[in-house]
N, C-alpha and C positions, 0 to 999 in steps of 0.2 A: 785541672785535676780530673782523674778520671770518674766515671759514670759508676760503674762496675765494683757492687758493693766489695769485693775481696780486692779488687784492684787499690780503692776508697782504704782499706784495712792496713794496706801497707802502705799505701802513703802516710794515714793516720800514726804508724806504729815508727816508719823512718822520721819526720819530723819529732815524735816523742825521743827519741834516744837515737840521733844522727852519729854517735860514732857506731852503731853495729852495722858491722861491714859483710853483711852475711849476702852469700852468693846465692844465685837465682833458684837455685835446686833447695838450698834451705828454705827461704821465701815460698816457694813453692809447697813443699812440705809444708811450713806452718798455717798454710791457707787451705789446705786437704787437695791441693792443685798436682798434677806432673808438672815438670818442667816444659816441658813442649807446650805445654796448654797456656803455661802462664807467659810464657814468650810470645807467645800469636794471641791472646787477650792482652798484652802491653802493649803491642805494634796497632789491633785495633784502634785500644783507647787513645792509645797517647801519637801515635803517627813514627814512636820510636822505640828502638831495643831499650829492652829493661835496661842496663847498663846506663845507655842514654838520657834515658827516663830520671834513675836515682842519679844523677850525676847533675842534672839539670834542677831538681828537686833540693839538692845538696847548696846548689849557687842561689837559690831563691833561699834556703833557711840562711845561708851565709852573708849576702848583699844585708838582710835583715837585722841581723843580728850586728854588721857593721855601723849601720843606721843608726842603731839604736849607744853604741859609741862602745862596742866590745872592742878590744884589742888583737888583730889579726892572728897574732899567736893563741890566744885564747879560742877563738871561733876554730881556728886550723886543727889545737886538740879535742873541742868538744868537736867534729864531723870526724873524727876518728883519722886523721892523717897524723902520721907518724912522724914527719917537720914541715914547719914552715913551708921553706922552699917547694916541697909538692903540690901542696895547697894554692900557694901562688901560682903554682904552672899550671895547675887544673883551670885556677880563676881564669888565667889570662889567655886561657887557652879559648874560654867558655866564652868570654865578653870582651875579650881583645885590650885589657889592658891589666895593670897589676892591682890587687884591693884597695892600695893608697888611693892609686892615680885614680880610680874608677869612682871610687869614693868623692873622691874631690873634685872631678867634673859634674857627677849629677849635683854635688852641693850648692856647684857655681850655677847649673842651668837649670 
């Protein structure tokens, strides 16, 4: 997580309400930020593009939220993806395998 209390803000405000899917120029705006500024304070903090950043933040609320025994469809619409299928591809994209399976390996180790 980062350091950087406005940076701390959106992280804080993306896990309160994971489906708003607002682009970096919004974010920026609601932090009294430009957009340049808050793209080179994200790559500081976090070593990656905002994009990056909430995308990776996104597979941690999600992994969590599987744990905790939600229903893949369920978790897919509360992070704001619009079906399934995207959501899985982001997952397996992110962690190399699909929610199930990913699921069910850390269960067994």
């Amino acid at each position: 997580m980062p350091c950087d209390a406005r940076l701390r803000r959106i992280a804080d405000l993306i896990m309160a309400t994971p489906g708003d899917r607002a682009t970096l120029d919004i974010w920026a705006k609601r932090t009294g930020m430009s957009e340049r500024n808050l793209a080179r304070l994200t790559v500081r903090e976090t070593g990656m593009s905002f994009g990056s950043w909430r995308q990776q933040l996104m597979v941690m609320l999600a992994v969590g939220r599987l744990a905790e025994g939600v229903a893949i469809q369920q978790v897919a619409a509360d992070l704001g993806y619009e079906s399934v299928p995207s959501f899985v591809t982001m997952f397996r994209k992110t962690l190399g395998a699909a929610p199930g399976r990913y699921m069910a390996a850390r269960q067994a180790g």
